[in-house]
C-alpha positions in Angstrom: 0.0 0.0 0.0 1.4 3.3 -0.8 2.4 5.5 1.9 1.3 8.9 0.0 -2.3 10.3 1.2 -4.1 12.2 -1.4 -5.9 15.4 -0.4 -9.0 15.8 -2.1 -10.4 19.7 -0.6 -14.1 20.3 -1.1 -14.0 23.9 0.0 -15.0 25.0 -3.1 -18.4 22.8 -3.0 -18.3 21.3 0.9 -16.8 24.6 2.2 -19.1 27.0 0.1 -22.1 25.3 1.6 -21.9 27.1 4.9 -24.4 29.7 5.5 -22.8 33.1 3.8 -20.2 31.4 2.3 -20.9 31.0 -1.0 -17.9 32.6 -3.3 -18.2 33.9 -6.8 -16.6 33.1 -9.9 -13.3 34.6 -9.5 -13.2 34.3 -6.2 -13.1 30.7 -6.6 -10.5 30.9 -9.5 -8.5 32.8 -6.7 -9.0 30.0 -4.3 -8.3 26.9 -6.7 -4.8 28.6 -7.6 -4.1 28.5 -4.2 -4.8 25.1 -3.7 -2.7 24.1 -6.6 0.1 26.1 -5.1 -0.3 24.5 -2.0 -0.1 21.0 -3.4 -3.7 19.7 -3.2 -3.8 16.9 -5.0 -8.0 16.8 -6.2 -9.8 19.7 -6.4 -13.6 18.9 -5.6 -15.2 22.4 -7.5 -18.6 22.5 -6.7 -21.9 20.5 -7.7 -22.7 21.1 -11.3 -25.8 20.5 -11.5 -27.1 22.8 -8.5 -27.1 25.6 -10.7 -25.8 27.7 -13.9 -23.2 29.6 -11.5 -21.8 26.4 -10.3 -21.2 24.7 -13.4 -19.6 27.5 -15.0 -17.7 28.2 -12.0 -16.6 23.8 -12.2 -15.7 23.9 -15.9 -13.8 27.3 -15.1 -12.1 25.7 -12.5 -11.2 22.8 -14.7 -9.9 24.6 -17.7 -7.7 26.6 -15.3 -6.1 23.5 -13.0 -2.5 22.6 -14.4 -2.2 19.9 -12.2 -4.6 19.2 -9.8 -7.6 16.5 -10.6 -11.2 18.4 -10.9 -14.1 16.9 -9.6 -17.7 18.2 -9.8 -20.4 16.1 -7.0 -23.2 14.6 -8.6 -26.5 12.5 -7.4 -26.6 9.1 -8.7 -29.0 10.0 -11.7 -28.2 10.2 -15.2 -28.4 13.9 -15.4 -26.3 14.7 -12.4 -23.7 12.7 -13.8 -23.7 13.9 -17.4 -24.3 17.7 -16.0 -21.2 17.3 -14.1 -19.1 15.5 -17.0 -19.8 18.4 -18.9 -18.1 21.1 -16.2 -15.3 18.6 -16.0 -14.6 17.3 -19.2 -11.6 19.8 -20.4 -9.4 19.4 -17.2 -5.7 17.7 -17.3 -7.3 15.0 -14.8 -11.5 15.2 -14.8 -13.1 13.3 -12.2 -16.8 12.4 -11.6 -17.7 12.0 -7.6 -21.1 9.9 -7.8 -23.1 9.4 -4.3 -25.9 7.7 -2.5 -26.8 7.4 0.9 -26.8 3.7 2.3 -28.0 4.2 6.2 -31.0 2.4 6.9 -32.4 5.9 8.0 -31.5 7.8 5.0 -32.6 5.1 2.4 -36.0 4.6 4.4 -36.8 8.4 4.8 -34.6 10.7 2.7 -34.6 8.1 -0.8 -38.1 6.0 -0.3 -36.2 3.1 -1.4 -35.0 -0.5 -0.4 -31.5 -1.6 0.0 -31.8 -3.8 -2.8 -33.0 -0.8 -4.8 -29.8 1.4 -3.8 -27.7 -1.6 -4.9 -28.8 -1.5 -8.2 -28.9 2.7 -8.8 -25.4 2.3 -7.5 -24.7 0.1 -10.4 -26.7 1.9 -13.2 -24.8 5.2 -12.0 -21.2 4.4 -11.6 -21.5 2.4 -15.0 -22.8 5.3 -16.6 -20.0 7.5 -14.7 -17.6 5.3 -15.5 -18.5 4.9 -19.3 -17.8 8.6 -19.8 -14.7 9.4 -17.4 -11.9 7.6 -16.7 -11.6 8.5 -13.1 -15.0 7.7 -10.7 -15.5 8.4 -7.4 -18.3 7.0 -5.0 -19.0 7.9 -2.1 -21.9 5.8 0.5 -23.6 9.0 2.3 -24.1 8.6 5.7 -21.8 5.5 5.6 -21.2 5.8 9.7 -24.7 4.9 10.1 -24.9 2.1 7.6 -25.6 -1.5 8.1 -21.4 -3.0 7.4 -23.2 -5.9 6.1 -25.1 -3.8 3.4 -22.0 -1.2 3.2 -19.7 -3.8 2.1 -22.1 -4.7 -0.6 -22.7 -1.2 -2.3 -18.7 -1.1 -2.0 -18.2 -4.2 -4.4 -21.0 -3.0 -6.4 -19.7 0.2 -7.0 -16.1 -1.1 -7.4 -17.2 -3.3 -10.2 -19.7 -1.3 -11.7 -16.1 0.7 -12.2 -15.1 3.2 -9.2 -11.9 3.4 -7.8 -11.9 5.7 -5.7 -14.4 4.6 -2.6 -15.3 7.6 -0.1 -16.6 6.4 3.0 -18.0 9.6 5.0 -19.3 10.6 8.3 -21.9 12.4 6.7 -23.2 13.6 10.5 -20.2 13.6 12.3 -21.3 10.7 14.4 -18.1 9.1 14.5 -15.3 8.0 16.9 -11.7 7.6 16.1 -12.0 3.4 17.1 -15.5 3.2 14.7 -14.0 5.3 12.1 -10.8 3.6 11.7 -12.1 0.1 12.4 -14.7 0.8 9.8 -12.1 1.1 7.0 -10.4 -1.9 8.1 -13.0 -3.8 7.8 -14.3 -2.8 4.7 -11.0 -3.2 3.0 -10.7 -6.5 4.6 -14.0 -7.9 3.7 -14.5 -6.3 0.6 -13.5 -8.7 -2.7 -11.8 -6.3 -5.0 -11.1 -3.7 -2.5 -7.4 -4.0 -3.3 -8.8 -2.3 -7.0 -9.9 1.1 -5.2 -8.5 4.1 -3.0 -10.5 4.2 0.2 -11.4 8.2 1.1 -12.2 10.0 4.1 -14.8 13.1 4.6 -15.1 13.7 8.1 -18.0 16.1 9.8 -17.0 18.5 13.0 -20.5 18.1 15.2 -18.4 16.4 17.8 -15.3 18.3 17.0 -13.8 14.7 16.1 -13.4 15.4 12.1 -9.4 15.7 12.1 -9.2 12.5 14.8 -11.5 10.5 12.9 -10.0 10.7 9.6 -6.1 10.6 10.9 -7.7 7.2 12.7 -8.9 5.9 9.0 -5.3 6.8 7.4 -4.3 4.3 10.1 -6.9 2.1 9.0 -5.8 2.0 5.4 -7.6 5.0 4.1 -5.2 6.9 1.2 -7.5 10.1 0.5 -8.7 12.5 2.9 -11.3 14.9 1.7 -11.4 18.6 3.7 -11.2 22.4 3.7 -9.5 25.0 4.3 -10.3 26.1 7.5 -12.0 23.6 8.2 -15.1 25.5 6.6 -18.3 24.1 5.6 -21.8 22.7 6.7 -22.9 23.2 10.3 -20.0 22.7 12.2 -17.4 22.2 9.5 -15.2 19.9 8.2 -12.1 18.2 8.6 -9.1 21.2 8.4 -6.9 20.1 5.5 -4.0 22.1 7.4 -4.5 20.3 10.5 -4.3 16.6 8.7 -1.4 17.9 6.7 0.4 18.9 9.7 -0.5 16.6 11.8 1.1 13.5 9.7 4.1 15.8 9.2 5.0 16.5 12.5 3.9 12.8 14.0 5.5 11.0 11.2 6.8 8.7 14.2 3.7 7.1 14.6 2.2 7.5 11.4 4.1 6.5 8.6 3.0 8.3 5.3 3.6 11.4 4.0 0.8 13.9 1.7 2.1 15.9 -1.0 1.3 19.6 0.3 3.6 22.4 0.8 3.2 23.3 3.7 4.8 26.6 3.5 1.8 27.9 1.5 -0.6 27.0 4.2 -1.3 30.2 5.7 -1.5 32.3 2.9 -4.5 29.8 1.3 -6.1 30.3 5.3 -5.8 33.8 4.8 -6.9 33.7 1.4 -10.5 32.0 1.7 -11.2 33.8 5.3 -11.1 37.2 3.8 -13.3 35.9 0.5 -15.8 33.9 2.8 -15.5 36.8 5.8 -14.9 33.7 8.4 -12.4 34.8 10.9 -10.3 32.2 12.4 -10.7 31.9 15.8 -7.5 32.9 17.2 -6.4 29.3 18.8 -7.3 27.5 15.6 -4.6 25.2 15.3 -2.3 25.8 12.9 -3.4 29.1 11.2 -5.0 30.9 14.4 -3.5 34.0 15.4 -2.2 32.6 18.1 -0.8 29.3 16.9 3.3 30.5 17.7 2.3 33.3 20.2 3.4 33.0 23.5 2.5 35.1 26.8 3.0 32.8 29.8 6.3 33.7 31.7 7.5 30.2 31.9 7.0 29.8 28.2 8.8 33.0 27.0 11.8 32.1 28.9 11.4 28.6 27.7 11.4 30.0 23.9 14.1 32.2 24.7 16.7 29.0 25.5 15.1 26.9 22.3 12.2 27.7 20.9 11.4 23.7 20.5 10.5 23.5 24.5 6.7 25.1 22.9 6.5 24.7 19.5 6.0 21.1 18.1 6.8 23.1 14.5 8.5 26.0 13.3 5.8 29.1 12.0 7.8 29.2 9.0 6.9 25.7 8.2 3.2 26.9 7.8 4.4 30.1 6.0 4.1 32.3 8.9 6.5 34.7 8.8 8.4 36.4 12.4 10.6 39.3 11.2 10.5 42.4 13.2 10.5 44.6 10.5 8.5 47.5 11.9 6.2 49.3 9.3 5.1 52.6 10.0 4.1 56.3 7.7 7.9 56.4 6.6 8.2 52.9 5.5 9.1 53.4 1.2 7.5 51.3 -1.4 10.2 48.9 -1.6 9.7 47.9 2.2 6.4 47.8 1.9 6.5 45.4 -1.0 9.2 43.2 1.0 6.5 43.3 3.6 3.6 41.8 1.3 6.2 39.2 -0.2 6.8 38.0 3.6 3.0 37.9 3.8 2.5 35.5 1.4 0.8 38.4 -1.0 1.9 38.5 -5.0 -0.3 41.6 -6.3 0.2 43.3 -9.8 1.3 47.1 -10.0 -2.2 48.6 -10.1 -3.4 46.2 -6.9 0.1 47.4 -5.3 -0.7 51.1 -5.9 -3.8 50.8 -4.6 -2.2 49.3 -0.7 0.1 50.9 -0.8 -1.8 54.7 -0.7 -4.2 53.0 1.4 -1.3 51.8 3.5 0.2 55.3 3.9 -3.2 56.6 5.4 -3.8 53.8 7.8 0.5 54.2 8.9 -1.1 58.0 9.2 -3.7 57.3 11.7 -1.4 54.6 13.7 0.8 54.8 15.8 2.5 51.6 15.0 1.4 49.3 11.6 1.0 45.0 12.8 1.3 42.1 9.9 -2.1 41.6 11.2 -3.2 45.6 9.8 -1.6 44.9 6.4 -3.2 41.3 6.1 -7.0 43.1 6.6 -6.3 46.2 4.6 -5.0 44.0 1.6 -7.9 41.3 1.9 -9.9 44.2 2.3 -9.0 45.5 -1.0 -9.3 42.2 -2.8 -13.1 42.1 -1.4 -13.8 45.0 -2.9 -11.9 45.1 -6.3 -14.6 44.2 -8.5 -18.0 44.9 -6.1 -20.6 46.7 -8.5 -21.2 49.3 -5.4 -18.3 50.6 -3.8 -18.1 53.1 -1.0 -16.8 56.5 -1.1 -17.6 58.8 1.8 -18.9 58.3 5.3 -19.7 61.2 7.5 -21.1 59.6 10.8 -23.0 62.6 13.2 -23.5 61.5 16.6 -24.1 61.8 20.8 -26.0 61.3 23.7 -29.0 63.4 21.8 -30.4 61.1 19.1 -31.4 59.8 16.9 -28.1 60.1 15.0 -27.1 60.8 11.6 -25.5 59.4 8.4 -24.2 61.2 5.1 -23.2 58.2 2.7 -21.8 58.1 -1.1 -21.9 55.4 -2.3 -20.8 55.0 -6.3 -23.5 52.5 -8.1 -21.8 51.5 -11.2 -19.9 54.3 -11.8 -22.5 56.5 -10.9 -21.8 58.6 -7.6 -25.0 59.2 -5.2 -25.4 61.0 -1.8 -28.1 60.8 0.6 -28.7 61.4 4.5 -30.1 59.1 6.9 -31.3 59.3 10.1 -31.1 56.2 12.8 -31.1 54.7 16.0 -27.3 55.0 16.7 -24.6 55.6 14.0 -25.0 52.1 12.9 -28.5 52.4 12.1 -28.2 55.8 10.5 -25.6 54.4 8.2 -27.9 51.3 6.9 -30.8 52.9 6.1 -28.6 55.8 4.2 -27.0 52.5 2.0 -31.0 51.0 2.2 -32.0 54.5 0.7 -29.6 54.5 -2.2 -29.8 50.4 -3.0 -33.3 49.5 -1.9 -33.2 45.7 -0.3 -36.6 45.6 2.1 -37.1 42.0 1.5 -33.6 41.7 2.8 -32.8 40.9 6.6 -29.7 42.3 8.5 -28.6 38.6 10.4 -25.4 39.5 12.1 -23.2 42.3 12.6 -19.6 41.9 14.2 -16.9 43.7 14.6 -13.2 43.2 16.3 -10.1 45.3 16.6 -7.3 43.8 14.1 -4.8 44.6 16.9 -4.6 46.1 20.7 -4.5 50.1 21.6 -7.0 52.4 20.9 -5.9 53.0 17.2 -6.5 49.6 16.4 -8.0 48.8 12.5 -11.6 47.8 12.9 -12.8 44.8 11.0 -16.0 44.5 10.5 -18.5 41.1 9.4 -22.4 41.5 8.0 -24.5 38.6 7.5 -27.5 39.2 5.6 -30.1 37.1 4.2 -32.9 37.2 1.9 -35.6 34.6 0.4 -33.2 31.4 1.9 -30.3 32.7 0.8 -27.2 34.1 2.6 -24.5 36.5 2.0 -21.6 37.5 4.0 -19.9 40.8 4.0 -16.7 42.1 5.5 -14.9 45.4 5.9 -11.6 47.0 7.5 -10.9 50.1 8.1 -9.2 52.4 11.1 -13.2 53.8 11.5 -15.3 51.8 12.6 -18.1 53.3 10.6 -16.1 53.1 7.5 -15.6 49.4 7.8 -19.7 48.9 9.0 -20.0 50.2 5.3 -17.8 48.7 3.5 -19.1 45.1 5.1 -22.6 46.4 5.0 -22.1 47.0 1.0 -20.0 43.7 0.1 -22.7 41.6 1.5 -24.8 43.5 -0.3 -22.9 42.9 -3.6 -23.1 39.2 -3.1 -26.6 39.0 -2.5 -27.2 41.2 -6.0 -25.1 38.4 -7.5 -27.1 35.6 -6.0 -30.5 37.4 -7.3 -28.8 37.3 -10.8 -30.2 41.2 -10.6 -28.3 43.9 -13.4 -28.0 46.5 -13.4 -27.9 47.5 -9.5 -31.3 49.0 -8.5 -30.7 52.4 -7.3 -33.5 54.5 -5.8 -31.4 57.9 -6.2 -31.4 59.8 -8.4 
């Protein structure tokens, strides 16, 4: 058995399926370079057939990929399956990843059909996959739940029918790390012609057990691991692809193979799909969190002091976290500033570079002192917002104890400047309904509104994160910004853009004049 494990990420379809999450066109582009950079070896690009967007954002995705496998998920019907072919068919390696669910509880209430039924649309699909790409996964949803009787027997099915690539997932998260590996042992035990497929992982977070479980299956055999960056994706997330990655880097003692990801590019693709998604890491995130290699506690700075391996199980420059103590500030020069980005992980063109670097010199104004954290929200911040069809250009915020306070917003609607003035309930309030009065969105629903301070002090950059929702759907929003107002908009406006993109609305409604 070969000691390489694939890494198959879904965060394009699996990750995108968190609430507010959903990513446009080149926003995904953005994200699947990444992951080619970063040495992900199957690139799962969404689910063709759910709609127009996603099958022109899968086939874009697979005419871009140099490299990486392209997979599009499809429903084990006829249509699914060809819809997805389609999206797929001009990548260097297309793959079709074909599913059913095989729990007693799924096939009972969820399909309406017997086990004996589910054998045979496992057979009719994967043939069919199979007969028109030369690369097939399948994958038994809710497989943790499934009779291992009846889950062995889909497996041979779908393995003669022409799979070979058999994804095993817990579909729920209802796994244990002894359940989940033993499952794959014995399933590749028992199985026939189980020797003629790679057995996959695609672990759920509910019981925050999605990186144990599937580290447990590599142990049990498994040779693909399916995740996200992040660990993004539905209810509480997936397995973190930098987390498995690491993990069988730095335990390579006591597990024994090796996956084919740089690991130096790891924090730049974390960085990357939080500021397209808007989902902060939570600062003690493993691996990627802000505070991953920061340390506070007495004993442990002196302890880092004398060798730095006393607390740190890995170096932050493995993950591509970079520790100079170059200090950036208002006289810091283009070229430092550029040196600054590289050590970042950021590569912009001349134009993007222009733009952060004047809005670089205005936030090193207002600052006393300019963090790696600062620069990382201003640039993500100008990536947002690059190609939004409403952009912000003026906030004037009037407030105090004597209300209601007031709001004088620009906002330019495709290339269109328009001014109004609002009144509210608070500054905050003054300042949505002034963006409400110049894009009207009543049918749409303010969810969530966050904000944190980039860094300590009282100059901190203020980043901002709006989640609104309208008719089912959801769109996430996020702005930076030394004003806290300034960044409300800015969020308050992206999420906005998203949602006109979702309602397939052009041009932009505007209600001024």
């Amino acid at each position: 058995m070969t000691d390489t494990i694939l890494i198959f990420d879904t965060t394009l379809r699996d990750g995108e399926q968190s609430p507010g999450c959903s990513m446009n066109l080149e926003e995904k582009l953005q994200v699947a370079h990444q992951l080619e950079q970063m040495g992900v070896d199957i690139i799962e690009a969404g689910f063709a057939i759910a709609s127009q967007g996603d099958f022109e954002a899968v086939s874009e995705v697979a005419r871009a990929a140099r490299r990486a496998t392209v997979a599009s998920l499809a429903r084990a019907a006829t249509a699914d399956i060809d819809r997805a072919w389609e999206a797929v068919r001009h990548a260097v390696a297309p793959r079709i990843h074909t599913f059913i669910a095989t729990s007693p509880l799924h096939m009972r209430v969820k399909l309406n059909k017997s086990p004996e039924e589910v054998l045979e649309q496992i057979e009719r699909s994967v043939s069919h996959a199979r007969n028109i790409c030369p690369d097939v996964e399948w994958s038994a949803e809710d497989a943790t739940r499934s009779e291992p009787d009846f889950l062995a027997r889909a497996i041979e099915v779908a393995i003669k029918a022409g799979a070979r690539t058999i994804n095993l997932p817990d579909t729920v998260g209802y796994a244990t790390p002894d359940t989940y590996g033993a499952m794959f042992r014995d399933m590749i035990g028992r199985v026939p012609n189980a020797d003629l497929a790679v057995f996959s992982t695609h672990c759920h977070n509910d019981l925050g057990l999605a990186v144990a479980n599937t580290l447990s299956a590599v142990m049990g055999g498994a040779r693909q691991v399916e995740s996200t960056i992040n660990g993004i994706g539905e209810r509480a997330g997936n397995a973190a692809v930098e987390e498995i990655a690491m993990a069988i880097k730095v335990r390579h003692d006591v597990m024994p193979v090796r996956t084919n990801i740089v690991s130096t590019e790891i924090t730049r693709a974390s960085r990357l799909v939080s500021g397209i998604t808007g989902f902060q890491v939570q600062p003690n995130k493993a691996i990627v969190g802000a505070n991953a290699f920061a340390h506070e506690s007495g004993i442990h700075q002196d302890g880092m002091l004398k060798d730095s391996s006393t607390y740190e199980i890995m170096t932050p420059e493995s993950v591509g976290v970079n520790q100079s103590s170059l200090v950036m500030g208002k006289h810091s020069g283009r070229a430092a500033f550029r040196s600054k980005l590289e050590e970042l992980g950021y590569d912009l063109g001349d134009n993007a570079f222009q733009d952060a670097f004047v809005r670089f010199k205005a936030l090193a104004d207002a600052k006393k002192q300019v963090f790696d954290d600062d620069i990382v929200a201003l640039v993500d911040d100008e990536v947002l917002r690059g190609h939004d069809r409403i952009q912000v250009k003026e906030v004037e915020i009037y407030c105090g104890s004597n209300g209601p306070q007031r709001a004088i917003l620009t906002l330019d609607v495709e290339g269109a400047e328009k001014t109004v003035a609002a009144k509210g309930n608070g500054p905050v309030d003054a300042l949505f309904n002034a963006i409400r009065q110049i894009v009207p969105h009543d049918t749409a629903a303010l969810e969530r509104y966050e904000v944190h301070a980039v860094t300590g002090g009282t100059d901190a950059q203020a980043e901002v994160s709006v989640l609104l929702s309208e008719a089912g759907r959801t769109t996430r929003g996020r702005g930076a910004h030394h004003d806290t107002m300034v960044a409300s908009a800015r969020a308050y406006v992206n999420a906005l853009n998203k949602l006109m993109v979702k309602r397939g609305r052009a041009p932009v409604e505007s209600a001024v004049g």
